[in-house]
C-alpha positions in Angstrom: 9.8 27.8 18.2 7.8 30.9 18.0 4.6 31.4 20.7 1.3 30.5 19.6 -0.7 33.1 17.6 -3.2 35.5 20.2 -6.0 36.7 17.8 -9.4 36.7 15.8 -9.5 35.9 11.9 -12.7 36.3 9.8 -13.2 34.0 7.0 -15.1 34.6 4.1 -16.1 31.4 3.5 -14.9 28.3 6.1 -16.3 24.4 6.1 -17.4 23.3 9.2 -17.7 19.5 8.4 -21.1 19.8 6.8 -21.6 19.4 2.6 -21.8 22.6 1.6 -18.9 25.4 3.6 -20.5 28.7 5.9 -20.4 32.2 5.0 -18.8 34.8 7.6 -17.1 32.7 10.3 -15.5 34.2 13.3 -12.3 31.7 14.7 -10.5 33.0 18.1 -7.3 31.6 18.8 -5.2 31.4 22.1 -2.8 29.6 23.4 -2.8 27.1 20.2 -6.6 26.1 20.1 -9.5 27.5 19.0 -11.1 29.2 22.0 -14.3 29.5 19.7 -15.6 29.7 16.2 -19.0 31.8 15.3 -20.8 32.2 12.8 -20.6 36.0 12.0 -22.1 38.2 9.1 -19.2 41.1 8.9 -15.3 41.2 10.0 -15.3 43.0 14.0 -13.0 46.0 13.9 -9.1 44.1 14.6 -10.0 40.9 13.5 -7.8 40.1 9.9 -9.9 39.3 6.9 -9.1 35.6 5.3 -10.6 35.8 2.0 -11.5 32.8 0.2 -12.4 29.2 2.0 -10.5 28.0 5.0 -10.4 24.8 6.3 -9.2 22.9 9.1 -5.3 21.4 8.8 -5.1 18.7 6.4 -3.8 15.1 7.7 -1.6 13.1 5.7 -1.6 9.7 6.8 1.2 7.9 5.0 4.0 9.4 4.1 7.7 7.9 3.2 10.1 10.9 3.5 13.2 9.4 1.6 11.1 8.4 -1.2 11.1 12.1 -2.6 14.1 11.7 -3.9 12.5 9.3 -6.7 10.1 12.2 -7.8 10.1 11.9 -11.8 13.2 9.5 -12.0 11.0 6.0 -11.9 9.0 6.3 -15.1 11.7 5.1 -18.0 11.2 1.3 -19.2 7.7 0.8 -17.8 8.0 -2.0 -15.0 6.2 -2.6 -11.7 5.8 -2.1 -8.2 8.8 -4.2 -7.9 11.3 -2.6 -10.2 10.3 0.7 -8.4 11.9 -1.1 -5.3 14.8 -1.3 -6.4 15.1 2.3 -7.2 14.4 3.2 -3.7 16.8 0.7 -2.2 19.7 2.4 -3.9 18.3 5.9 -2.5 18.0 4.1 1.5 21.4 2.9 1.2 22.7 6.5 0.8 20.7 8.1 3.9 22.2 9.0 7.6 20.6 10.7 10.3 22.5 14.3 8.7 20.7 13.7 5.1 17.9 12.4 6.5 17.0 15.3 8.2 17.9 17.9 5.6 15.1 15.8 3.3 12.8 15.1 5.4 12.5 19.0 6.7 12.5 20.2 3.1 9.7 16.8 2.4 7.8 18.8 5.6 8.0 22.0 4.2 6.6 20.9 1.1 3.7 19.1 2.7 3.2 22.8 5.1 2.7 24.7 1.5 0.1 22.2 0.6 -1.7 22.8 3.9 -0.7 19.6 5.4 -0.2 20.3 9.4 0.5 16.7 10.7 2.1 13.9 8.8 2.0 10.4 9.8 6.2 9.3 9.0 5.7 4.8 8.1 9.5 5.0 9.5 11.5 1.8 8.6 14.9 3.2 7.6 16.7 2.8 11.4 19.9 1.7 11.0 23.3 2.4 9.3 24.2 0.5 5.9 24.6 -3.2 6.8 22.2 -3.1 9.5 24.7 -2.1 12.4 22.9 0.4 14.7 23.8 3.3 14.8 25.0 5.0 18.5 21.8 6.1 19.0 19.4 3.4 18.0 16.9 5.8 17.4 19.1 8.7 15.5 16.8 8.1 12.2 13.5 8.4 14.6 15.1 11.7 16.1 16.2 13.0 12.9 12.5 12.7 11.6 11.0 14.5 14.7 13.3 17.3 14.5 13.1 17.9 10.4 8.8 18.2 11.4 9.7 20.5 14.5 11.8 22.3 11.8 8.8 22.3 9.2 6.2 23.5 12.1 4.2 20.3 11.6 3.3 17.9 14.2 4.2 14.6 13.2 3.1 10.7 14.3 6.1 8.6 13.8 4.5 5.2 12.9 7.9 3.1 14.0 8.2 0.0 11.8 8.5 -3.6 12.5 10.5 -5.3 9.5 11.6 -8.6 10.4 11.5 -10.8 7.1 12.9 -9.3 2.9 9.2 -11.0 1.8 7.4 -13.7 0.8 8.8 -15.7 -2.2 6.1 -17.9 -4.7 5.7 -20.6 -2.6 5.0 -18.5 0.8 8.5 -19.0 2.8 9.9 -16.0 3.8 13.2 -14.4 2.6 15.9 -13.0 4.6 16.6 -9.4 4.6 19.1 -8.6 2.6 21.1 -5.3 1.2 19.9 -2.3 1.8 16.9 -3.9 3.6 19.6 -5.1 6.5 18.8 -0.9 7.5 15.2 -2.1 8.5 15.5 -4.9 10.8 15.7 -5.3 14.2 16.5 -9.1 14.5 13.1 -9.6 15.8 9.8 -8.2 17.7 11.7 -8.3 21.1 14.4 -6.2 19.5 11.8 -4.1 17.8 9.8 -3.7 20.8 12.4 -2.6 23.4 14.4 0.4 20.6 10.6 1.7 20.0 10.0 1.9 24.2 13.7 3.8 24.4 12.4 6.3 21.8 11.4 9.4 23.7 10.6 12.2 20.9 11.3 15.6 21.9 9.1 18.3 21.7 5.3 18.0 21.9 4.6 18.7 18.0 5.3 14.0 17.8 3.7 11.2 18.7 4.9 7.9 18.4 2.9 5.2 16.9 3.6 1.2 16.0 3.4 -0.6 12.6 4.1 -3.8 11.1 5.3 -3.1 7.4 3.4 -6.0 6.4 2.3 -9.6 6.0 5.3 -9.9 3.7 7.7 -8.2 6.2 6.4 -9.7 9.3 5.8 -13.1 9.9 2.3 -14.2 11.1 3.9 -15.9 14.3 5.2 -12.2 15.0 2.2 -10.1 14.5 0.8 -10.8 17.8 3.6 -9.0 19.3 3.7 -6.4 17.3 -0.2 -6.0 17.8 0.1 -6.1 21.9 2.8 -4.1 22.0 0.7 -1.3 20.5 -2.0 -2.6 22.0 -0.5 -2.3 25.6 0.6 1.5 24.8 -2.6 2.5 22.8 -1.1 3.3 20.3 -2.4 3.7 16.5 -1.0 0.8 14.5 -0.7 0.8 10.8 -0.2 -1.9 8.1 0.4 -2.0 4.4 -1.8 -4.6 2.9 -2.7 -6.0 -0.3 -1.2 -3.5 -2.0 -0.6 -6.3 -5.0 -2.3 -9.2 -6.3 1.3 -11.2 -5.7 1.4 -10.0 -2.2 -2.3 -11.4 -1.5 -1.2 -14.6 -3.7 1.9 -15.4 -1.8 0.1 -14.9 1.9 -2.4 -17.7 0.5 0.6 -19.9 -0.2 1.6 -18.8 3.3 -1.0 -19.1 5.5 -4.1 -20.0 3.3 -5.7 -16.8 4.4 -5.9 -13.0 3.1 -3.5 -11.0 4.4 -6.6 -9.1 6.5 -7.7 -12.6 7.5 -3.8 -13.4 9.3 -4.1 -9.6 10.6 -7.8 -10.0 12.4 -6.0 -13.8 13.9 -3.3 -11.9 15.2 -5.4 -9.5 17.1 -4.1 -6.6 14.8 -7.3 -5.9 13.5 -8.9 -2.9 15.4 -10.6 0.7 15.2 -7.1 2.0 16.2 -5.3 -0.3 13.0 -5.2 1.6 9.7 -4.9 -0.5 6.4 -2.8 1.2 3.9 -4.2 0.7 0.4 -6.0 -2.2 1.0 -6.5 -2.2 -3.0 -7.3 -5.9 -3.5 -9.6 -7.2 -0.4 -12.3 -9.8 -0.9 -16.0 -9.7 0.5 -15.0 -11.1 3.7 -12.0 -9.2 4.3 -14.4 -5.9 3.5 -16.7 -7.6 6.0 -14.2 -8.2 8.8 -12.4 -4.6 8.5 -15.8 -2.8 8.9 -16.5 -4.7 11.6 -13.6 -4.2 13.5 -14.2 -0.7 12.7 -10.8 0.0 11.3 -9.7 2.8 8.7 -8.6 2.4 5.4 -5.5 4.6 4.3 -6.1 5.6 0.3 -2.7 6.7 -1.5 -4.8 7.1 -5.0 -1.6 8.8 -6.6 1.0 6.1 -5.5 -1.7 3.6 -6.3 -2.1 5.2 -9.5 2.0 5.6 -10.5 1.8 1.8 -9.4 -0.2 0.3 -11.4 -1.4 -1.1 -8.4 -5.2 -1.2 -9.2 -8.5 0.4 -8.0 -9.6 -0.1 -4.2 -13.3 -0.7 -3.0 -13.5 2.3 -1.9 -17.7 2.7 -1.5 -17.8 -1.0 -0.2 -15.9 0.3 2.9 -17.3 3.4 5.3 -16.7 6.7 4.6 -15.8 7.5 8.1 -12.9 5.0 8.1 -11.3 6.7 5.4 -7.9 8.4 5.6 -5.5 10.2 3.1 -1.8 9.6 2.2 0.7 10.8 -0.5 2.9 7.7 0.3 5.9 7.9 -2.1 5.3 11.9 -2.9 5.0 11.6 -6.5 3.3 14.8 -5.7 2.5 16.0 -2.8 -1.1 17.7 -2.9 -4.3 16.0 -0.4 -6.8 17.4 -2.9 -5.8 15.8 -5.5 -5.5 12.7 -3.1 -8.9 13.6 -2.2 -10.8 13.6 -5.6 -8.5 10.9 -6.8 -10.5 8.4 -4.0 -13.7 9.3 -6.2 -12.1 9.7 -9.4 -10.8 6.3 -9.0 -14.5 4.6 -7.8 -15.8 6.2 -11.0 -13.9 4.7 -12.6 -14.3 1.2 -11.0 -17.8 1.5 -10.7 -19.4 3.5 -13.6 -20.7 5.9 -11.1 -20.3 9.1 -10.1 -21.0 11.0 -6.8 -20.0 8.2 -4.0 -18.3 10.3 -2.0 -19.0 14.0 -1.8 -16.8 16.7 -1.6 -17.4 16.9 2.9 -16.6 13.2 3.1 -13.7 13.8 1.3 -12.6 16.7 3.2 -12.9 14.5 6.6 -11.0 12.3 5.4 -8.6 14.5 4.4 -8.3 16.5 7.8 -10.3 14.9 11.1 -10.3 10.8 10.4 -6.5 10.9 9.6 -5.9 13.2 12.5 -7.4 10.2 14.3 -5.7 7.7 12.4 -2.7 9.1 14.0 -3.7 9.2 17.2 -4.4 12.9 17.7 -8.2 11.9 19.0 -10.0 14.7 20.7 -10.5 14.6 24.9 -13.9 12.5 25.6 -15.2 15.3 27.5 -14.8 17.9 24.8 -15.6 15.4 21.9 -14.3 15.0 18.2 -10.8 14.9 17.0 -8.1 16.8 18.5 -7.1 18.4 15.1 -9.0 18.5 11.4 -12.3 20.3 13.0 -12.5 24.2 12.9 -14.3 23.6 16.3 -14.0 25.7 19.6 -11.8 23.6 21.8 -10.0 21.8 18.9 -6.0 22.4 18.0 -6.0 25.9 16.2 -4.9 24.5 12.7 -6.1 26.3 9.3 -5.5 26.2 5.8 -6.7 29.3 3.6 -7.4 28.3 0.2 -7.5 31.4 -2.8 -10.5 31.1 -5.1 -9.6 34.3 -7.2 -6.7 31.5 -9.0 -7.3 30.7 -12.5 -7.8 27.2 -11.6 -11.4 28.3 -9.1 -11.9 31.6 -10.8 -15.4 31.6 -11.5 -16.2 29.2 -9.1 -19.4 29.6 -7.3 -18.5 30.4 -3.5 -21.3 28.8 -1.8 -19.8 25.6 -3.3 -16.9 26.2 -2.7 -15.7 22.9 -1.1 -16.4 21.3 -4.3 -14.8 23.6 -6.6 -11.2 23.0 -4.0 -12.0 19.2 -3.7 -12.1 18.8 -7.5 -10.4 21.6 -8.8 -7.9 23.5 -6.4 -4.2 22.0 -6.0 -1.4 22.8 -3.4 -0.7 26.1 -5.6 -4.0 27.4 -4.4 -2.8 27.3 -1.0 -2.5 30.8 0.6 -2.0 30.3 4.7 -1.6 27.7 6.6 -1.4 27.6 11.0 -0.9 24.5 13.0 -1.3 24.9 16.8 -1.8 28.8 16.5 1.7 29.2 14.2 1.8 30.7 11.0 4.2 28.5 9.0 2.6 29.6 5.3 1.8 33.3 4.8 0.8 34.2 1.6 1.8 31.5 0.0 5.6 31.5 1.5 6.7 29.2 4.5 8.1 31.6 7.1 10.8 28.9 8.5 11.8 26.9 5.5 12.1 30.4 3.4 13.6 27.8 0.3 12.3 24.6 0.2 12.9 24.0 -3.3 16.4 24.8 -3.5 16.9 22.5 -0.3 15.1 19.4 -1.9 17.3 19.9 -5.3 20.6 20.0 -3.4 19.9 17.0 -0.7 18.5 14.8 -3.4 20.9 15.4 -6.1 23.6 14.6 -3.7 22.0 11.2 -3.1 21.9 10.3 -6.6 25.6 11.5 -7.6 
């Protein structure tokens, strides 16, 4: 891996966390953080010129790597959530550790292009077809680390408990079967002991727990999972409620919301992340503010899904996180005005969320979502803030595009927020390393042609 960047870039324009983005910012870099950021009215002689708006590196919070493969091949016959399944089943039978990390790099490198400079990977595909485990029982893990080491983006893997194959109509859990025999570890002991053996090498990952959720993990098993993370500190994250059926099969279950048998298993905390969280009631809004957790939007998957609008101003905007989840595209700005796009639509009303909540969401909360939280003595999060002190990650966004051309500069966050997409995207560092220049990654030099020969292969 190439040393960090040593240098001084001007930015025309850069947002600094408030609502409206600065003009003339100074950002020094060394050693991989910024060793400060100024507010200054001209470029100083040797410092390069970053026209346009910067921003700090964007987060993206929940991200299934394999199911890129179903870009664009899911939308013939109509059907649901559940026929969707099926479609990436078949593509999780065909994965190994070699295919799984000639995707995922390519996945990675797409994500870099879109300014994305830490991905949080929901990882639940560990073992070899038929559930045996492979030699190394962490060779899927490992293969994930290396494709973001590859991509130059630091990456959380959120290991996956996936004990049960769901929840049928009457609330008893199913076996795993098929393809779903690749997720399983027999139970949360087994679970527990192959996540403590997983070292990841290089310091770009992180490891982090999850429980797929209330359909995968049986409420007698959560506790487990929840003090196992607990015990590490680790961020745990959770799928829930994603679909009316789920919520109406863990009542069947349990008699209680799936948030409900998360908060009585202790896995209810300001380091759990709820991912979608489209269909909670009052009291589940109630209990997941009070425990202070975040909320992980996917609005695109929720979208593709039909899976219905979340209750998104109900819930803080501080707790809010971004995801692209199944990558029917891969773009965090359109993630991030589809959060307000999508409570427009739910609640008549426009302007919940400006375009600087957004943005935080989009870059600081779900760098602390994944457990890149700042030291206590220098404050803030680790990564997402253009901040002396913080990880020196950027993302240079062109405004002279058709899309923002004419777009007033001194607004520019919300002329990128509801108008810019990942094609806008001109540079982008991540702990002081260029890996986009002009709109090119400089280690993946062909990440379209690598996506169109891995993923062809898995459906041949």
């Amino acid at each position: 891996m190439t040393a960090p960047a040593t240098g001084r870039y001007w930015c025309a324009w850069a947002w600094l966390g408030g609502d409206a983005p600065t003009r003339g910012v100074l950002l020094e870099v060394a050693g991989g953080r910024f060793a400060s950021v100024v507010e200054a009215a001209a470029p100083p002689e040797g410092a390069e010129v970053l026209s346009g708006l910067t921003l700090p590196g964007l987060a993206n919070a929940h991200s299934h790597a394999f199911h890129r493969a179903l870009r664009g091949r899911t939308h013939a016959g109509g059907g649901s959530f559940w026929t969707w399944r099926e479609g990436m089943y078949r593509v999780a039978e065909r994965l190994d550790p070699d295919s799984y990390l000639r995707l995922a790099r390519a996945v990675y490198a797409e994500m870099a292009l879109a300014g994305v400079t830490c991905v949080g990977e929901f990882h639940y595909l560990h073992h070899a077809p038929g559930g045996a485990r492979y030699a190394d029982p962490n060779a899927m893990g490992h293969a994930l680390v290396e494709a973001a080491a590859q991509a130059g983006v630091r990456i959380t893997l959120l290991d996956v408990c996936y004990l049960s194959g769901g929840l049928d109509e009457h609330g008893s859990h199913l076996p795993l079967t098929g393809p779903q025999r690749r997720f399983g570890d027999g139970d949360v002991t087994g679970w527990a002991e192959r996540v403590a053996a997983f070292t990841p090498r290089g310091e770009h990952a992180r490891v982090g727990a999850a429980a797929h959720s209330v359909r995968a993990v049986p409420a007698e098993d959560l506790p487990g999972v929840a003090a196992f993370a607990d015990g590490r500190r680790m961020p745990l994250h959770v799928h829930v409620s994603e679909q009316p059926a789920e919520n109406a099969a863990c009542l069947a279950a349990h008699g209680r919301t799936p948030t409900r048998v998360l908060a009585d298993a202790g896995a209810l905390s300001e380091r759990t992340t709820l991912v979608h969280a489209t269909h909670l009631t009052d009291a589940d809004v109630a209990a997941v503010r009070g425990a202070g957790a975040t909320v992980c939007l996917c609005p695109t998957t929720e979208r593709d899904l039909a899976d219905g609008l979340p209750r998104t101003g109900d819930l803080a905007p501080d707790r809010l996180s971004l995801g692209t989840d199944q990558h029917a595209w891969t773009d965090l700005f359109a993630e991030a005005r589809g959060v307000e796009l999508h409570e427009r639509l739910r609640t008549h009303r426009r302007g919940t969320l400006g375009s600087g909540a957004l943005l935080h969401a989009a870059s600081a909360h779900g760098h602390r979502s994944l457990g890149w939280s700042g030291d206590p003595e220098r404050g803030g999060a680790d990564a997402g803030e253009l901040r002396a002190g913080a990880r020196a990650d950027l993302v240079n966004v062109s405004l002279d595009g058709v899309r923002l051309a004419g777009a007033d500069p001194a607004r520019a966050t919300d002329a990128v927020v509801f108008a810019a997409t990942a094609a806008d995207v001109r540079h982008v560092m991540a702990d002081g390393r260029w890996t986009v220049r002009d709109g090119a990654h400089t280690r993946v030099p062909d990440a379209a042609h690598d996506l169109d020969t891995v993923i062809k292969e898995l459906h041949s």
